[in-house]
C-alpha positions as CSV (number, residue, x, y, z in Angstrom):
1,X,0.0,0.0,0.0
2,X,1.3,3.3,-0.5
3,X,2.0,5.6,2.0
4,X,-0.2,9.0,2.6
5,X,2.2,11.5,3.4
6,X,-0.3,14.2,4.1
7,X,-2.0,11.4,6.8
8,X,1.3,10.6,8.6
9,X,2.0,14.8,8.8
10,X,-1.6,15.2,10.8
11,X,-0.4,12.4,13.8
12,X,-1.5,13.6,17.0
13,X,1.5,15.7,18.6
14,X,2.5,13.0,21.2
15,X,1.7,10.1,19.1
16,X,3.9,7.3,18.3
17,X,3.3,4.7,15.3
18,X,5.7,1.5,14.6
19,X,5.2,-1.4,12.1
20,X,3.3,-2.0,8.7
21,X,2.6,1.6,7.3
22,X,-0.6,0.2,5.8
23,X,-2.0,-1.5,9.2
24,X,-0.9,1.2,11.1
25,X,-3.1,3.9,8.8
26,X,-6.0,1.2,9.0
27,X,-5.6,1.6,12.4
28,X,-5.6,5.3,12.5
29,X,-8.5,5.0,10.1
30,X,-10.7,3.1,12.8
31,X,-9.9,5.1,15.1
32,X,-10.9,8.1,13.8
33,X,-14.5,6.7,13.7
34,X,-14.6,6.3,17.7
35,X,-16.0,9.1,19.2
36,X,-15.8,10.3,23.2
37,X,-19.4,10.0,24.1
38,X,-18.7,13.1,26.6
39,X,-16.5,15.7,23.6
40,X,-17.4,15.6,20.2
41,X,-14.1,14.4,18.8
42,X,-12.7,11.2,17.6
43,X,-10.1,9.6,20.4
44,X,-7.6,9.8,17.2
45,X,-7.5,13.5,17.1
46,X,-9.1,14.3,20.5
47,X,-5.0,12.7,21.4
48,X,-6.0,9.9,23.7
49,X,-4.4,7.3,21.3
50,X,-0.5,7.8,22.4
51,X,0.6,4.3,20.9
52,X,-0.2,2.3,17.4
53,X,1.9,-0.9,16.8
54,X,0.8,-2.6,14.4
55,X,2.4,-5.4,11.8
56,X,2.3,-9.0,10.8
57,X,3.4,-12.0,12.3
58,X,3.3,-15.2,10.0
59,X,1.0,-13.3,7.9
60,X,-1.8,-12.1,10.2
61,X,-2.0,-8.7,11.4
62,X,-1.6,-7.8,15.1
63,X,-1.9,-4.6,16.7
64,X,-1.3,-3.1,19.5
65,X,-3.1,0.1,21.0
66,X,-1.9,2.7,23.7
67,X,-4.1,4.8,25.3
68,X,-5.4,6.9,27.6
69,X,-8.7,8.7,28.7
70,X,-9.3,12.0,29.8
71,X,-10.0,11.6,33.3
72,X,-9.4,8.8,35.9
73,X,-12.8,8.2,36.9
74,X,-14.2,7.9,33.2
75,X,-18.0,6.5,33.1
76,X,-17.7,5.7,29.9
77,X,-14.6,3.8,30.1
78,X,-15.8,0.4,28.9
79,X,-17.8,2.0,25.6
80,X,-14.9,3.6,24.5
81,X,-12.9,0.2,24.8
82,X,-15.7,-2.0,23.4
83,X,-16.1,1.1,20.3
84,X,-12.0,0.9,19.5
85,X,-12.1,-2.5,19.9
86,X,-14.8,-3.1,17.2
87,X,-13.3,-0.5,15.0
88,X,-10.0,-2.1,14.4
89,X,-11.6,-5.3,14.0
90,X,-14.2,-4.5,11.4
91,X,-11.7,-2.1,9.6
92,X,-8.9,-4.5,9.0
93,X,-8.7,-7.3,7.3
94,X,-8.1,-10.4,9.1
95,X,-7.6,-8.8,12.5
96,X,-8.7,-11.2,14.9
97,X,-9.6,-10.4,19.3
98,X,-6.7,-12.6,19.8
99,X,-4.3,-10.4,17.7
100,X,-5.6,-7.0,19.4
101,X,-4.4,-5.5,22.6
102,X,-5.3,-2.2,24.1
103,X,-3.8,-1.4,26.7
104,X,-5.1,1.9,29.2
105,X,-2.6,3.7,30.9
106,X,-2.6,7.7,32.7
107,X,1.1,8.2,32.5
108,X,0.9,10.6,31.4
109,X,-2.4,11.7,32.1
110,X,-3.9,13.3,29.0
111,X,-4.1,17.2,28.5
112,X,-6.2,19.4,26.0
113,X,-2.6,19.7,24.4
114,X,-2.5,16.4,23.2
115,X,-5.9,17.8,21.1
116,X,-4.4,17.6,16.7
117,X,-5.0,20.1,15.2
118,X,-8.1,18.4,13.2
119,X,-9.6,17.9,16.8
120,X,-8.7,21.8,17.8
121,X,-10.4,22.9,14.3
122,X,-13.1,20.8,15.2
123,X,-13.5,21.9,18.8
124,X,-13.4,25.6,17.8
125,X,-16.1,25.3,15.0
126,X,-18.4,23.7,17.7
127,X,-17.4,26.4,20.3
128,X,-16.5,29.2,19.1
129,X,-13.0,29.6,20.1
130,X,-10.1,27.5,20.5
131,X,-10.3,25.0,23.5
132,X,-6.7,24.5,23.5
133,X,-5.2,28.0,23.8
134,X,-7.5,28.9,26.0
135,X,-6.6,25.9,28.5
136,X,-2.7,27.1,27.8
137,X,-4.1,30.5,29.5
138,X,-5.5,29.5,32.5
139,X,-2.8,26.7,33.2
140,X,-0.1,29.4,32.3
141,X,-2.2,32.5,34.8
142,X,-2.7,29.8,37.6
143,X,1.4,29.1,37.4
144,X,2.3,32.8,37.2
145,X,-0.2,33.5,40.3
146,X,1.3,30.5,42.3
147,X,4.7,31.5,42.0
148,X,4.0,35.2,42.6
149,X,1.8,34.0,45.8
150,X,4.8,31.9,46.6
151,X,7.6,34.7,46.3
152,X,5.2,37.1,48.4
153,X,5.0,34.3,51.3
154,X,8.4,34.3,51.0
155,X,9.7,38.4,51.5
């Protein structure tokens, strides 16, 4: 299969991909049809997908799937699972459960900044501004206001 430059350029900033370029794009495919019940972006772009390895072994394809969630205490934890689950297995050919692993992990825990910049487009047409940048704000006001709290305390 040939590779899709212009698809491998839009990864997910803190995304990493190893194996068959064509399994790993089938992946990415699927995976961009799962969507966070709670935020109206795929897990793909909304970043919660930090590892993709996928290749063949004695001719069958086997993949592997990193990922996280955006909080802890997720209710829809098991959805999301079952929806990636099905996805890879209905989009590629010859995937079978006992060739799939996803694995959930919170280290390190995810962060609107993980958000591609399809899922920041995405997130601004449906409110208005961008989601990201203005997370960046607060986080970067509440720092500058603890440390200047801090150096106060301190004199």
């Amino acid at each position: 299969m040939k590779v899709d430059r212009l698809s491998t350029a839009k990864r997910p900033p803190f995304l990493k991909v190893s194996g068959d370029e064509d399994l790993i794009q089938l992946a990415e495919e699927a995976l961009r049809e799962v969507y966070d019940p709670e935020i109206p972006v795929n897990v793909y772009d909304l970043g919660l997908i930090y590892v993709i390895d996928a290749r063949r072994t004695d001719g069958k394809p086997k993949v592997k799937i990193l990922m996280t969630l955006t909080a802890i205490g997720c209710p829809v934890t098991g959805s999301i699972l079952a929806y990636v689950e099905q996805a890879l297995l209905d989009k590629i050919p010859g995937l079978s459960e006992e060739n799939l692993e996803i694995e959930v992990t919170f280290d390190p825990p995810w962060s609107p900044d993980m958000v591609s910049e399809a899922g920041r487009e995405a997130l601004k047409e449906l409110y208005g501004y961008d989601v990201v940048d203005e997370w960046k704000k607060r986080i970067s006001e509440q720092y500058q206001e603890t440390s200047s709290g801090g150096q106060a305390q301190g004199s």
